[in-house]
N, C-alpha and C positions, 0 to 999 in steps of 0.2 A: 531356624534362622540364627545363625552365630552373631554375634556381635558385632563382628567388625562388616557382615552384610547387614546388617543394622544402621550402623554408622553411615556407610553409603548412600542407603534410601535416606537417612534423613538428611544429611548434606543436597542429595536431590530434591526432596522436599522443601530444606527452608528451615524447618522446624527441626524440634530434638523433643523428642518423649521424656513426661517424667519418669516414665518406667517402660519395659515393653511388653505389659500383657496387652494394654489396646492395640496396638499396631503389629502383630501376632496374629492376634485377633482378626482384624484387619482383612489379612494375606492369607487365613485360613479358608479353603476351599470347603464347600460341605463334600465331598471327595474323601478329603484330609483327614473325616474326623474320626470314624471307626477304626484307622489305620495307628493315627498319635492315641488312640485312647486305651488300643492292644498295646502299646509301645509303652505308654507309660503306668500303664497296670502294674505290671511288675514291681515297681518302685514306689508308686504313689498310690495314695484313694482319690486323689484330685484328679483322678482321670475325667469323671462326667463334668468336670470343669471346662473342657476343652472343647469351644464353641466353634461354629463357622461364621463366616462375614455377613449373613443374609440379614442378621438383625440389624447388623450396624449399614449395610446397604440400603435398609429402607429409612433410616433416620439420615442417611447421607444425601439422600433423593432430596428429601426436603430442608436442609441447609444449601444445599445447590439453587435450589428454586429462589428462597428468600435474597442470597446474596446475589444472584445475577439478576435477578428484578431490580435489587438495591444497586448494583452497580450501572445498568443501565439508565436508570431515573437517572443517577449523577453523568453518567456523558453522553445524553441526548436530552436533554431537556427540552428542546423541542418538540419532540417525538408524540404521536397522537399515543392511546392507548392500542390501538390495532398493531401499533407500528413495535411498539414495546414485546410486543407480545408475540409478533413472528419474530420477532430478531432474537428475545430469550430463547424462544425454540431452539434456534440456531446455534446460542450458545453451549446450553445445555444436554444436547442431543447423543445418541449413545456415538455418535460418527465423533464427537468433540472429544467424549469422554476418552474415546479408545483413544485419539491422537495424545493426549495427554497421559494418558498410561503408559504410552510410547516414550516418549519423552523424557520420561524419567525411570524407563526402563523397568516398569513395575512385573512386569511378568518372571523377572529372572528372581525375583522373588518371594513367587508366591507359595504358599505350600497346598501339593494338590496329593490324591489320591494315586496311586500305580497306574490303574487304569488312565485317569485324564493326565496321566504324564504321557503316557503312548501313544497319546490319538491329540499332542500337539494343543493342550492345555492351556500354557503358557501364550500362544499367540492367538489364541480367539478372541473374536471382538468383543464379543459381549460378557467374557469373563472377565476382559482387562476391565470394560467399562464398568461393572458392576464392582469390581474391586477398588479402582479408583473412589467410587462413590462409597466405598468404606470405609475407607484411607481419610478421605474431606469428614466422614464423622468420626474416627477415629479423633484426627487434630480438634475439633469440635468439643466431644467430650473431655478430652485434656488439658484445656487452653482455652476455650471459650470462642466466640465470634469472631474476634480481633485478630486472630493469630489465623485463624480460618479463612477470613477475607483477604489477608496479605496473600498468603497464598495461594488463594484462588485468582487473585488477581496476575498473580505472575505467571500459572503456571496454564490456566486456561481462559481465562477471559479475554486480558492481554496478545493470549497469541491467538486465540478464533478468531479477533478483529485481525492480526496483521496478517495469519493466510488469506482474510477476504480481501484484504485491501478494504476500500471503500464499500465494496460489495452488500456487506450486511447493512448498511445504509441504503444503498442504490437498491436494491432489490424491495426496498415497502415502499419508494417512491411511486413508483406504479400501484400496489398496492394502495396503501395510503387515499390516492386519486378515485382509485374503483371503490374503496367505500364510501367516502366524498357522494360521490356519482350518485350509487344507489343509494345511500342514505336519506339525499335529494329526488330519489323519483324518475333521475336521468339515466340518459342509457349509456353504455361501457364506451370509453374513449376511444378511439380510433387515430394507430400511430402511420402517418405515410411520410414515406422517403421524398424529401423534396429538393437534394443534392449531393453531389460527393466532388470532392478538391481534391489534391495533390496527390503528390506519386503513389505507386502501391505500394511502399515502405513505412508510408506516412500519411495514409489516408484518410481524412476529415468526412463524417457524413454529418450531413442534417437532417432534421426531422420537425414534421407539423404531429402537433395532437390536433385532432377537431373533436369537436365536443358536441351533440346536434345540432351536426351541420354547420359549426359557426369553428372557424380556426381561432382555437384559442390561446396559445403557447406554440415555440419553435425551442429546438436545443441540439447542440453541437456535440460529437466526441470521436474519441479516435475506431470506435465501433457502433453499430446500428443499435444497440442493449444502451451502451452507453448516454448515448443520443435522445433514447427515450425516456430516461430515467432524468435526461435531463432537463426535457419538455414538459415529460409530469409533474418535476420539482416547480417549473416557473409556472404553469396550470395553477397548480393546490395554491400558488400564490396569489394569483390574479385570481380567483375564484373566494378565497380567503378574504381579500378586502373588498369583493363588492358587495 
């Protein structure tokens, strides 16, 4: 990786390395390494120096995990512990990771072996995800937490939530209820359609939860998901304070 693709990644990143053997490191493929290790024999003994990402991939896993538990607690404080704990899924997931590899374009700089250059390397999922997650320990061990958080917060936390919209929220409301339920003894809520208003441009559904047998919550939206999420929300509430 020259320099000035150096410069690049870390302008996309956020950060600036105080040197570039971690973030090298990083972007090495275990592919890469037989390949840089004949290359720089020649020249150097520091060839078996010349690692690949997997070590720094599994200490990235778990700076991932701390900070998006950590980030979540601060904007859901609400949130039960069931509800914390699908939604970090959500953040953290190799589907997150790869968007975020995307995004700042990590694959155009990864260094891989001849062969995973030919069979399209660069654009796997699970290579990009696994590389991002050694990139977040890369900054990690250079910088500390602080530096790691900012960044995570900009580059994947921040945008999980605004691809879902509300989404990662709405989706453990139902959730949320069914452990409610069964944690109680009761049996799983039951959503029915009990209206739909205005044009097909703009159409409003309603929705009953019952709960055995007893209608316990109604909730509005511009789709039937929507509707429900939002009957389960006013459920967990009425259910909450009796």
């Amino acid at each position: 990786m020259t320099q000035g693709d150096e410069g690049q990644l870390e302008e996309r990143l956020g950060y600036r390395f105080k040197g570039p053997g971690l973030l090298e490191r990083a972007l090495t493929h275990s592919s890469a390494v037989p390949e840089l290790r004949a290359e720089y024999a020649l020249d150097s003994a520091d060839a078996a120096d010349i690692q690949d990402n997997e070590r720094l991939e599994f200490l990235g896993d778990a700076v991932l995990e701390l900070l998006a538990r950590e980030y979540l607690l601060e904007s859901f404080p609400e949130w039960s512990e069931g509800q914390l704990s699908k939604s970090r899924a959500g953040l953290v997931n190799a589907h997150s990771l790869e968007n975020a590899a995307r995004r700042i374009n990590l694959g155009e700089h990864l260094r891989l072996g001849r062969g995973e250059e030919k069979t399209g390397g660069r654009e796997k999922p699970a290579l990009l995800a696994d590389a991002f997650e050694a990139v977040v320990a890369a900054v990690y061990l250079d910088a500390g937490l602080g530096s790691t958080r900012e960044m995570l917060k900009r580059l994947l936390f921040e945008q999980a939530l605004e691809e879902r919209g509300e989404r990662i929220a709405d989706s453990d409301r139902k959730s949320a209820l069914q452990e409610f339920l069964q944690g109680n003894g009761k049996p799983p809520a039951e959503y029915r359609l009990s209206g739909e208003s205005g044009p097909d441009h703009q159409k409003m559904f309603e929705v009953e939860v019952w709960i055995d047998g007893e209608r316990m919550a109604t909730g509005e939206g511009s789709t039937k998901k929507e509707a429900e999420q939002r009957a389960a929300q006013s459920a967990m509430e009425h259910l909450e304070r009796m």
